[in-house]
C-alpha positions as CSV (number, residue, x, y, z in Angstrom):
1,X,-7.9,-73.1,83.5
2,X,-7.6,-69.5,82.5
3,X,-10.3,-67.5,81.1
4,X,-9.4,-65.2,77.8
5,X,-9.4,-62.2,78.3
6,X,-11.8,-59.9,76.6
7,X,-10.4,-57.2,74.2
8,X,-11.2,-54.1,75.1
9,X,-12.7,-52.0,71.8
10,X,-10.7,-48.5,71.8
11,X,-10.4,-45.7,69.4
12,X,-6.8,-47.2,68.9
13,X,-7.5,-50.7,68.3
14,X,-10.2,-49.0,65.3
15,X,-7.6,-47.4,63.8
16,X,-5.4,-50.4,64.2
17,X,-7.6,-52.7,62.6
18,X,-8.5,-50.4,59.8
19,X,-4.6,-50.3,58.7
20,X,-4.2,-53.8,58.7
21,X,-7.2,-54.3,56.5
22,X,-6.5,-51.6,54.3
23,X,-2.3,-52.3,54.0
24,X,-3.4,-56.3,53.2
25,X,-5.5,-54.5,50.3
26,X,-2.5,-53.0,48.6
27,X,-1.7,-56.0,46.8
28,X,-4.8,-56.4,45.1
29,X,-4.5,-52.0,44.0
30,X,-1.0,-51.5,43.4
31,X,-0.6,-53.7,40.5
32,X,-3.5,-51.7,38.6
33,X,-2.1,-48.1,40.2
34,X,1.6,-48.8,38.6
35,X,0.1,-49.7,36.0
36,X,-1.7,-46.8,34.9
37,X,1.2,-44.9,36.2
38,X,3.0,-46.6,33.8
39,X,1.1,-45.6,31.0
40,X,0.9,-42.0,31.6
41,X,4.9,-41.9,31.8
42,X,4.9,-43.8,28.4
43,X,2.1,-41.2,26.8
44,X,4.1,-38.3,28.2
45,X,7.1,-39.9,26.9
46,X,5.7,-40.1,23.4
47,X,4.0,-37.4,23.1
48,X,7.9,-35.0,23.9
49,X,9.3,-37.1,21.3
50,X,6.6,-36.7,18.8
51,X,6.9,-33.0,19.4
52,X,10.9,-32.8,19.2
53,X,11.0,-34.8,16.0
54,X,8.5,-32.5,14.6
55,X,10.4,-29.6,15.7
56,X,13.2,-31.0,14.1
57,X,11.7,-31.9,11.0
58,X,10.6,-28.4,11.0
59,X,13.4,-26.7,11.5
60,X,15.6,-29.0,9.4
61,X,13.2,-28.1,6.3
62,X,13.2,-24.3,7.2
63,X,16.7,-23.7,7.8
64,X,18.5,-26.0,6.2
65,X,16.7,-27.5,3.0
66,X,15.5,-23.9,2.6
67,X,11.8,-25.4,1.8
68,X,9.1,-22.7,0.4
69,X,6.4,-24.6,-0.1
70,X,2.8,-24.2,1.1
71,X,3.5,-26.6,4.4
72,X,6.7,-24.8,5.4
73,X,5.2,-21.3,4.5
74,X,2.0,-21.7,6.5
75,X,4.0,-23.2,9.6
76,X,6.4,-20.4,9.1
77,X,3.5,-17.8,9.1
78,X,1.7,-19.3,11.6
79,X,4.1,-19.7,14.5
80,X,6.2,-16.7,13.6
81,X,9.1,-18.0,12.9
82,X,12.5,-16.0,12.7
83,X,15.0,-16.1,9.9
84,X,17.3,-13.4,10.8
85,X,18.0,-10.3,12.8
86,X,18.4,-6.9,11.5
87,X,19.8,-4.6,15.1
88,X,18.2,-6.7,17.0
89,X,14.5,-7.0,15.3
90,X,13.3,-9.8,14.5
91,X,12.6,-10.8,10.9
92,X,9.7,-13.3,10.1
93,X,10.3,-16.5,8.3
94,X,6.9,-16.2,7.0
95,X,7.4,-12.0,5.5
96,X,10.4,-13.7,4.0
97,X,8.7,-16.8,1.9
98,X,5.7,-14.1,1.3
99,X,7.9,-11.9,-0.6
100,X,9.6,-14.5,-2.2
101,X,6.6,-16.8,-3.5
102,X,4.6,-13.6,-4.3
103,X,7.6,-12.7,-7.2
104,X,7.9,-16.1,-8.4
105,X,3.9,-16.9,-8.1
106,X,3.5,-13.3,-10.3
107,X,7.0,-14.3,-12.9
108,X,5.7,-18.1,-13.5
109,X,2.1,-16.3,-14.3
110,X,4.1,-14.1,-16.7
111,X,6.5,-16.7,-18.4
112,X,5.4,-20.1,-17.4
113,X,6.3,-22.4,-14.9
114,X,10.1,-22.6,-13.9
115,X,12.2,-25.6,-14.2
116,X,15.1,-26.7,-12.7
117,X,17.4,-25.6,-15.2
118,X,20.5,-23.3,-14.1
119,X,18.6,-20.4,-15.3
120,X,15.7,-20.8,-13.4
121,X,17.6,-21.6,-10.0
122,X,20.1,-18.5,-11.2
123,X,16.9,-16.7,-10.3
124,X,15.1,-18.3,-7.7
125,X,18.4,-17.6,-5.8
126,X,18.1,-14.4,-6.9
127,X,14.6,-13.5,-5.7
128,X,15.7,-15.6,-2.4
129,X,17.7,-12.7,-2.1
130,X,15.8,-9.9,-2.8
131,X,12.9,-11.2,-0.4
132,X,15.3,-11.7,2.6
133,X,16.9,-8.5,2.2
134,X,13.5,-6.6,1.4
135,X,12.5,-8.4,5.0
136,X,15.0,-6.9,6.8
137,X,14.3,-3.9,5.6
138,X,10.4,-3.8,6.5
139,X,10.9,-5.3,9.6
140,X,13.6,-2.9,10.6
141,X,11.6,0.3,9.2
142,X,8.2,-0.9,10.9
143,X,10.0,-1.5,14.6
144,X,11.7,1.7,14.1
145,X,8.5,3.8,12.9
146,X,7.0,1.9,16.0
147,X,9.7,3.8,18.5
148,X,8.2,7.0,17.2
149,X,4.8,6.2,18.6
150,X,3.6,6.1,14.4
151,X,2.5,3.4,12.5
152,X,0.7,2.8,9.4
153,X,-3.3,3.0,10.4
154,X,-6.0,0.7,8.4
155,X,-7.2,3.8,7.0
156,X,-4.3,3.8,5.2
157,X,-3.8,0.2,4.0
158,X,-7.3,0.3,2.7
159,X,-6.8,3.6,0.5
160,X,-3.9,1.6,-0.9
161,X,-5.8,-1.6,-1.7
162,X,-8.8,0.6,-3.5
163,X,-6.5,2.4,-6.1
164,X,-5.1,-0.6,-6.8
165,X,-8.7,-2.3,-7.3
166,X,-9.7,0.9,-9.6
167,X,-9.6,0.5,-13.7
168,X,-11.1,2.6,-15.8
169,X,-12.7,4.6,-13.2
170,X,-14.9,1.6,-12.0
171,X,-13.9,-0.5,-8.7
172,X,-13.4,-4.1,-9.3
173,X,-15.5,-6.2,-6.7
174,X,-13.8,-7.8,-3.5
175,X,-14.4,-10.9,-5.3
176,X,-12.6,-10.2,-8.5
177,X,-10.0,-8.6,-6.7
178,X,-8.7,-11.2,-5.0
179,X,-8.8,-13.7,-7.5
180,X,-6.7,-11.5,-9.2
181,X,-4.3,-11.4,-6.1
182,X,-4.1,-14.6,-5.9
183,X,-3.8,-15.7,-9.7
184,X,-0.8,-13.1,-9.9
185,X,1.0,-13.2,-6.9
186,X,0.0,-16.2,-5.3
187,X,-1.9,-14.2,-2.1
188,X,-4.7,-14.2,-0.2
189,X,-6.3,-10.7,1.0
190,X,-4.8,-11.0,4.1
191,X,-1.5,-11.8,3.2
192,X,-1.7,-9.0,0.6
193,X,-3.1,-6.3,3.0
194,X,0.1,-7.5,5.3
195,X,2.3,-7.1,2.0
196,X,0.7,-3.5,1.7
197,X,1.3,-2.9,5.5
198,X,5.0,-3.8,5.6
199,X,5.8,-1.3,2.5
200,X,3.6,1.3,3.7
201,X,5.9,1.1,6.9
202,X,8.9,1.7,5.2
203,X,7.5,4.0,3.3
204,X,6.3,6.2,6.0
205,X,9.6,5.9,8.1
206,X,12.2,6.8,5.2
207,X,10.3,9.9,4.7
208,X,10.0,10.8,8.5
209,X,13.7,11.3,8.9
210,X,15.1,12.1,5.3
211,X,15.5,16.0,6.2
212,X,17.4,16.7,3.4
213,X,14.7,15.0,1.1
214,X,12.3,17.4,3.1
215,X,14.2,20.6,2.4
216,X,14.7,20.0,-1.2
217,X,11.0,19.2,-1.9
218,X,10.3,22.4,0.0
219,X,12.8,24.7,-1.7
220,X,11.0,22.7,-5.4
221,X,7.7,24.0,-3.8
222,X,8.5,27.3,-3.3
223,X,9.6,27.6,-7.0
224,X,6.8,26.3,-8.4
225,X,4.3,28.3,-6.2
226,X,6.5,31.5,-7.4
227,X,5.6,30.5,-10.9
228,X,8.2,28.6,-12.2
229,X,7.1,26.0,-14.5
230,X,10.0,24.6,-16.6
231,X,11.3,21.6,-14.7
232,X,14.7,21.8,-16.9
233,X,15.2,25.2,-15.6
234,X,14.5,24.1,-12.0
235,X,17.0,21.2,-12.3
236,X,19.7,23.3,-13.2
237,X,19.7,24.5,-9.6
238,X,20.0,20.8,-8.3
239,X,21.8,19.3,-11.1
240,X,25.6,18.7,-8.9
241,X,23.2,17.1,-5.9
242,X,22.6,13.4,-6.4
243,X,19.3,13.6,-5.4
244,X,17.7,15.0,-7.5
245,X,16.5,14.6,-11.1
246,X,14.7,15.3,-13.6
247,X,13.2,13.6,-16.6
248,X,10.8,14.8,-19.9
249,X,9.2,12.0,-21.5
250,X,9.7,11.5,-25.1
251,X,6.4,9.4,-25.9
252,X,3.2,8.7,-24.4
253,X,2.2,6.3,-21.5
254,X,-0.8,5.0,-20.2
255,X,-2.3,6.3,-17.4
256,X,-1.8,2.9,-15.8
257,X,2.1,2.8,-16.3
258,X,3.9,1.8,-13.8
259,X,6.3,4.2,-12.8
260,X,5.5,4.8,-9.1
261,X,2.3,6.7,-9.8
262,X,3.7,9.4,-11.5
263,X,1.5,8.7,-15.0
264,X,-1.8,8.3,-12.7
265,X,-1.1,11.9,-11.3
266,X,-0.6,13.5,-14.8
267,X,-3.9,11.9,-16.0
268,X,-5.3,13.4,-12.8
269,X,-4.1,17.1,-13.7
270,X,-6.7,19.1,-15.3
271,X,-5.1,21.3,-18.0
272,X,-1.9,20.7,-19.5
273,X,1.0,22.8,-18.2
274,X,-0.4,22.2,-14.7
275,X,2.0,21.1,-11.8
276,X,1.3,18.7,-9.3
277,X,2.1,19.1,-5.4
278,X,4.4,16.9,-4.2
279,X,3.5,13.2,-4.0
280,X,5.6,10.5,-2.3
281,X,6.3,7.8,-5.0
282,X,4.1,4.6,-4.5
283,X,7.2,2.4,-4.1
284,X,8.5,5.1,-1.3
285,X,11.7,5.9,-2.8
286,X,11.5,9.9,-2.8
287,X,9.1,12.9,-3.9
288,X,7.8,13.3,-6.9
289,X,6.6,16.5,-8.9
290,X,4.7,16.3,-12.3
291,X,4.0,18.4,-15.1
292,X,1.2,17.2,-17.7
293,X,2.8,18.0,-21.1
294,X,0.3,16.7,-23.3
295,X,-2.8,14.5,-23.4
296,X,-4.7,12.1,-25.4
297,X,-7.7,9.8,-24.3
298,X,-6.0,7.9,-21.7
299,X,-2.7,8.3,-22.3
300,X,-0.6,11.2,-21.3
301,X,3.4,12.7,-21.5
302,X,4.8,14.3,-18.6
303,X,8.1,16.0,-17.4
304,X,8.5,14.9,-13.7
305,X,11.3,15.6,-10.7
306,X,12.5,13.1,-8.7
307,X,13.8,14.0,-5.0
308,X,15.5,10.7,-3.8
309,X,15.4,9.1,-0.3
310,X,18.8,7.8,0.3
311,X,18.6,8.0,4.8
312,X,17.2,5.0,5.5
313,X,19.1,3.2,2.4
314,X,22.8,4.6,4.2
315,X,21.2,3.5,7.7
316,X,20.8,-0.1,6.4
317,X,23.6,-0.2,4.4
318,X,25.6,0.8,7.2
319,X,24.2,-1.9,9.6
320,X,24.6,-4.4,6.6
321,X,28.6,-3.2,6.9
322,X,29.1,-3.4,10.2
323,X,27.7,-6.8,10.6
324,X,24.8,-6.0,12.5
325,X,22.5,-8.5,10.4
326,X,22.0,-11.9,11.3
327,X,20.7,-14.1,9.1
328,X,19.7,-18.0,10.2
329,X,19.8,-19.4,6.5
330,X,22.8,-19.2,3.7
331,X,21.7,-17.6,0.1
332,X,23.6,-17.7,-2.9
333,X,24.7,-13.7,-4.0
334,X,24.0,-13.9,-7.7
335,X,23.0,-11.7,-10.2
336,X,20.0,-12.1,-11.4
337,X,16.7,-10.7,-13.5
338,X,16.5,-7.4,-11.5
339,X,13.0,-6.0,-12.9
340,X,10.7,-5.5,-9.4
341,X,7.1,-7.2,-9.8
342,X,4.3,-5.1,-10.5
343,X,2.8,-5.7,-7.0
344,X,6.2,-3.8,-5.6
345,X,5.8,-1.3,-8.0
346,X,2.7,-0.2,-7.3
């Protein structure tokens, strides 16, 4: 009879023993391991789709259904959307609906809610196009101001914002101000100072490299400071250049007229006869020059010279001609209601 042998204990047989134990163990934790695999593949699976058809959806009701309501618009503004490209810069979805539901907000405040009648699409399409076209423009100026190592400061924005809050010689509070923002043109403070930014920009820029604009207003200068103060006999040195002109009112204004801030200067000239330096106008489209012809309470009458900007208009026109705009939705080109709001105006 033979006698068993005893197994000898070694490091190996340990290690031997422990895999056995452990691989006749896998059956009992690799149902539960799949499954929880399982379900993280499924969540991550889910969770793209969720995100693609929400894309979709998104950009479905941005660039094709052309949707300007407040979801859209706050999407838009949030994740900086693009809906066209002017040279290469980028132009934000969200400057576009801004513009665009500011002149509707301020025109339904004005005349009542708009229907769905031909004339009120005739000019929704209309301000459609004014906004995208005015958001090319900004965005172009501003990145092009930007090269230049300039750009408009806060300093600036906020001297904007407090003439405009100013009536009667009293400030309205920041509370009163922006209800009135937002019952007009449909803004809150920050989309309003943004707003103010964006024309300030283009303001700034079209002045920075209209020379001939410069040299004109200069030469006008000059003239004035050498005592010359009919405006009629100025124009007749400027009257074959398209640049310049010159107009005498006829009747009395308001000092709150709008007409680029040239009634707000007169009304800030002390005596009348007296000639104001020249003063970019508030919507940025040249220098101005007034003359406070007469006075009374708070109206005034003033003659006033107007030295057009026309650089940066021939710059963009020219890109818009050789098809150097992009834009990533399809407007209608219609003629439509062509008076600017008063928020542009101003």
């Amino acid at each position: 009879m033979k006698k068993d042998k005893k197994k000898v204990v070694t490091q190996q047989n340990l290690e031997e023993s422990r895999d056995e134990i452990l691989s006749k163990g896998k059956k009992f934790r690799y149902p539960f391991q799949y499954s929880k695999h399982r379900l993280v593949n499924n969540a991550i699976l889910i969770a793209v789709v969720a995100v693609i058809a929400f894309g979709f959806m998104c950009w479905f009701r941005l660039y094709k259904a052309q949707d300007t309501g407040d979801v859209m618009y706050r999407f838009a503004r949030a994740f900086r959307m693009p809906v066209a490209k002017i040279d290469g810069v980028s132009v934000r979805y969200g400057d576009y609906l801004m513009l665009y539901r500011s002149s509707i907000t301020s025109i339904e405040h004005q005349q009542g809610k708009l229907d769905n009648s031909q004339d009120s699409e005739r000019l929704k399409a209309y301000y459609k196009r004014q906004a995208l076209s005015d958001a090319e423009d900004y965005a172009y100026a501003a990145a092009k101001l930007e090269e230049t190592n300039n750009k408009v400061t806060d300093d600036e924005v906020n001297e904007v914002i407090h003439d405009h809050k100013m009536i009667d010689g009293e400030e309205r509070s920041d509370v009163a101000f922006s209800g009135i923002i937002r019952e007009n043109f449909g803004l809150s403070m920050d989309e309003y100072r943004d707003m103010i930014r964006m024309t300030l920009s283009k303001k700034k820029y079209a002045e920075s490299i209209d020379k001939n604009a410069q040299k004109m207003a200069k030469e006008v200068q000059a003239a004035i400071d050498g005592g010359e103060r009919d405006f009629a006999k100025i124009e007749e040195a400027y009257k074959e250049n398209d640049i310049f002109s010159f107009e005498s009112l006829s009747e009395m204004v308001d000092a709150t007229n709008l007409d680029s801030g040239r009634a707000a200067m007169a009304m800030s000239l002390k005596e009348v006869g007296d000639v104001s330096p020249r003063f970019v106008s508030k919507n940025g489209n040249g220098y101005y020059f007034v003359k406070l012809t007469a006075r009374e309470g708070s109206k005034v009458k003033y003659d006033s010279i107007w030295i057009r900007f026309t650089e940066l208009d021939k710059i963009l026109d020219g890109l818009r001609k050789d098809n150097k705009v992009e834009e990533m939705i399809e407007l209608k080109d219609v003629e439509g209601d062509k008076n600017t709001t008063a928020l542009k105006e101003n």
